[in-house]
C-alpha positions as CSV (number, residue, x, y, z in Angstrom):
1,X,0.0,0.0,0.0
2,X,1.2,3.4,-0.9
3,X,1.2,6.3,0.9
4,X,1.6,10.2,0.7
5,X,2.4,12.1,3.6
6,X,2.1,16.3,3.2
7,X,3.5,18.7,5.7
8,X,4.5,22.0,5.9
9,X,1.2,23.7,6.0
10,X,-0.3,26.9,8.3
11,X,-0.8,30.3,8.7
12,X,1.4,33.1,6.9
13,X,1.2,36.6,6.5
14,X,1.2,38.3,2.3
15,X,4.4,38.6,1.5
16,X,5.6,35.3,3.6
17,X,6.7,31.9,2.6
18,X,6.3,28.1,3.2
19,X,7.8,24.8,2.3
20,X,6.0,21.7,1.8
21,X,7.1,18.5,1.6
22,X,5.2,15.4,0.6
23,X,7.1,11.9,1.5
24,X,5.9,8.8,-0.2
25,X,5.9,5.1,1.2
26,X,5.2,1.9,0.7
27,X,6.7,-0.8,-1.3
28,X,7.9,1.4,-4.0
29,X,9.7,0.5,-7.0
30,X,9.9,3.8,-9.1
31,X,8.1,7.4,-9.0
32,X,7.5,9.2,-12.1
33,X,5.5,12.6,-11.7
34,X,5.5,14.1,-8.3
35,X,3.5,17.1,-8.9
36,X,1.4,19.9,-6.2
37,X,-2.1,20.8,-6.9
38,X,-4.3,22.9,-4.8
39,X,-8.0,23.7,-4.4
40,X,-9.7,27.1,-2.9
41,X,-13.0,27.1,-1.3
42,X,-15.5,26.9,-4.7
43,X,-12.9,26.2,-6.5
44,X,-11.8,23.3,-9.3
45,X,-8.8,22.0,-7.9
46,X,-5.9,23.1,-10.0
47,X,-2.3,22.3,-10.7
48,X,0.9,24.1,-9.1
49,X,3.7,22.9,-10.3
50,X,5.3,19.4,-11.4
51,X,8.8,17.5,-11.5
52,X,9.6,14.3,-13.5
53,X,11.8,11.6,-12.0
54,X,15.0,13.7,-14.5
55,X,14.2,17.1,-12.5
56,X,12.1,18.7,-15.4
57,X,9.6,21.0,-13.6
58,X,6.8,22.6,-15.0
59,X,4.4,25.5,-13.0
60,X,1.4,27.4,-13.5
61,X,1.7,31.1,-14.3
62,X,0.1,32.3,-11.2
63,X,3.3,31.2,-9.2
64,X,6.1,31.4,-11.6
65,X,9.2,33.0,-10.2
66,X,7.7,32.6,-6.5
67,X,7.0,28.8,-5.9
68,X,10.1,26.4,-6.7
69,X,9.3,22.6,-6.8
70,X,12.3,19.9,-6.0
71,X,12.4,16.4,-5.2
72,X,14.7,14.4,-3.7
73,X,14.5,10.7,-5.1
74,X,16.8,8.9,-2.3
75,X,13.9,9.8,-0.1
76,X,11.0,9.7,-2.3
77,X,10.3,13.1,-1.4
78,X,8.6,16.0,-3.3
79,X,9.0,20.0,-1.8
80,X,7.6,23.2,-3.0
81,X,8.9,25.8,-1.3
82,X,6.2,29.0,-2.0
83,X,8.1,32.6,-1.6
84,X,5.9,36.2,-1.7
85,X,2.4,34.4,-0.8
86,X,-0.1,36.1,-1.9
87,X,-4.1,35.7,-0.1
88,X,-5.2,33.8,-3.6
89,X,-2.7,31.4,-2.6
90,X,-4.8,29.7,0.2
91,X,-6.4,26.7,-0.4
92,X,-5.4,23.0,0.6
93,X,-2.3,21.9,-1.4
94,X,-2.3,18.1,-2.2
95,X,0.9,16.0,-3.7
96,X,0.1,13.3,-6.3
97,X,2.6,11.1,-7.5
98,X,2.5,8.2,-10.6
99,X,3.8,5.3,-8.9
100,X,5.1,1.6,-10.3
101,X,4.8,-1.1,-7.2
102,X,5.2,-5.0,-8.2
103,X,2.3,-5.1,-8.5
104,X,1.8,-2.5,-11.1
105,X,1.4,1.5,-11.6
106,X,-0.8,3.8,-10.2
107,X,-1.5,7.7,-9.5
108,X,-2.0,8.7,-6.1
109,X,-3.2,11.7,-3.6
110,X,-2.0,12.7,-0.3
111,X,-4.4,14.1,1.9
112,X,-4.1,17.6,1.6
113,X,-2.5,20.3,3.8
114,X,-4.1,23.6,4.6
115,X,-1.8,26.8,3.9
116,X,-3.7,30.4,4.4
117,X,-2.5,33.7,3.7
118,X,-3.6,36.8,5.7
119,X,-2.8,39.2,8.1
């Protein structure tokens, strides 16, 4: 069984940052994709930014040059460290991953963790 751990969340005032990190286990042969998403209250949940196993990272244009994802595959770790938050950055961030067990290969969520801008 696989499973994704987030942490890293809480309370920061505009202008202050964050780091989240998402640790995978189980009996894990390979991660492909580690990738943040979040989702606002009424809001589609929507992606952040993404990393492939190589280090090849994509993000979304509404945290370009402030977020920075990384991963660190000894550990089977993802991170997004999140500089100059902004209020619209609140909403629950959740890791996914696309995972190959034994037994085959799979996409999976963590459970979220909440991060809220304000002052």
């Amino acid at each position: 069984q696989v499973q994704l751990v987030e942490s890293g969340g809480g309370l920061v005032q505009p202008g202050g940052s964050l780091r989240l990190s998402c640790a995978a286990s189980g009996s894990i042969f390979k991660i492909y994709d580690m990738g943040w998403y979040r989702q606002a209250p009424g809001k589609q949940r929507e992606a952040v930014a993404d990393i492939t196993s190589g280090g090849s990272t994509n993000y979304a244009d509404s945290v370009k040059g402030r977020f920075t994802i990384s991963r660190d595959n000894a550990k089977n770790t993802v991170y997004l460290q999140m500089n100059s938050l902004k209020p619209e950055d609140t909403a629950v961030y959740y890791c996914n991953a696309d995972i190959v067990q034994l037994i085959g290969r799979g996409n999976y969520w963590g459970q979220g963790t909440q991060v809220t801008v304000s002052s």
